[in-house]
N, C-alpha and C positions, 0 to 999 in steps of 0.2 A: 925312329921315324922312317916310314918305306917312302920309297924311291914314287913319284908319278909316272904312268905310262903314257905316254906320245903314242898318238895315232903317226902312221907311215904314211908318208907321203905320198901322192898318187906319182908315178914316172914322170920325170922331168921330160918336158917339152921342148922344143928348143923354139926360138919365135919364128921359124920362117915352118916348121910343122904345124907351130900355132894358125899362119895363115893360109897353108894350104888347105888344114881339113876344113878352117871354117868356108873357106873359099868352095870346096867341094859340097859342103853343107848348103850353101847359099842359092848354088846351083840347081839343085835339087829341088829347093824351097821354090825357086822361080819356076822351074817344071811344072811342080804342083801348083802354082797360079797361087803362090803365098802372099800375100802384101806386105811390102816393109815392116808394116805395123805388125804383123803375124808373124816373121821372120826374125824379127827382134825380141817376141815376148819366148817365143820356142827357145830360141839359142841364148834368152839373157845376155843380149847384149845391146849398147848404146847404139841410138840412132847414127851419130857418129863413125862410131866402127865399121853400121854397115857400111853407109857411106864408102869409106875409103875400103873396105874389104873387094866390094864390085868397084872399084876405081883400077883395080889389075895394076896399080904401080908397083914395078919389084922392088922398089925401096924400103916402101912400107913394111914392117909387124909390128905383131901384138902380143903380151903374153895374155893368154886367158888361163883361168883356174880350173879346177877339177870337175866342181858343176857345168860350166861352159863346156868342157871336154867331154862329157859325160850326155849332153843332151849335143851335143855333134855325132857320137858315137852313134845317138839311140835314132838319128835322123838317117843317116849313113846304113842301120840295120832295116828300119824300116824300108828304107830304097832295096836294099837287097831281097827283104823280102818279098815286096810286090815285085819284084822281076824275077821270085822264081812262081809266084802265083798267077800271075798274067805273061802271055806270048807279046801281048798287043798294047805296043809303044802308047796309046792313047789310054787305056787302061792303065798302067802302070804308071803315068804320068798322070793322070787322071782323079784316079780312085781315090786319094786324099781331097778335093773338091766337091768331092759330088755326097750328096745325104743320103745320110746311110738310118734305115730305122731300125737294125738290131736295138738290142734293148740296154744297150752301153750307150749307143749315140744319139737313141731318141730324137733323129729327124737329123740332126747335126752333121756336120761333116768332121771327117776326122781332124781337118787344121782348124776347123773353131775348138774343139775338145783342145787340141796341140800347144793352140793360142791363149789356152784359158792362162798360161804362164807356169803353170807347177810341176816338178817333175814326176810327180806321182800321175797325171793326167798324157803327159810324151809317156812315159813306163807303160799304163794301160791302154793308150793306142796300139803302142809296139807291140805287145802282146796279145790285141785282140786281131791286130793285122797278122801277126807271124803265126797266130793260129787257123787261118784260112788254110796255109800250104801243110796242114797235116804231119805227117812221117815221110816230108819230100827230100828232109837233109838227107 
């Protein structure tokens, strides 16, 4: 009888990392003129959390899992990359709000795509945003 193989764990987080990036995440989200409702379904997380997330007490964390960590990441890249694609603060803050008719968004904005809740939908945002900035790495 062979042995089963275990998947690896994603890097252990420690909880006060937990509530930094999502804190970072959250911010971001509010830039772009996210709604809690929109905020929650992108990052998978409880109304709740946000809640106490923008509550800023240092007392508070959270552990969140691999997915949560994984759509912070992909929040946190997308922010990176519109700020190497736009100069302009309103732009870069912006450009997730406003409808876009490429033929991925079809009128939508990138945070309704974002908000649709799935990760395969935050993946092809990220990647249809970080393809704007070309050969800029």
């Amino acid at each position: 009888m062979g042995t089963l193989a275990t998947a690896t764990p994603a890097r252990d987080f420690s909880r006060e990392q937990c509530v930094a990036g999502l804190r970072a995440a959250l911010t971001i989200l509010d830039k772009w003129q996210a709604s809690s409702e929109q905020a929650c379904r992108i990052l998978r997380i409880s109304r709740s959390t946000y809640t106490r997330a923008r509550q800023q007490d240092p007392a508070w964390s959270v552990a969140l899992d691999a997915d949560q960590l994984q759509r912070i990441s992909m929040v946190l890249n997308i922010h990176a990359a519109l700020r190497l694609i736009f100069d302009n603060p309103d732009n870069v803050y912006g450009f997730p709000a406003m409808e876009n008719h490429n033929a991925f968004f079809n009128g939508r904005t990138p945070l309704d795509i974002m908000a649709q809740g799935d990760m395969i939908s935050l993946y092809e945002t990220f990647r249809r945003i970080d393809a704007l900035r070309g050969a800029q790495w």
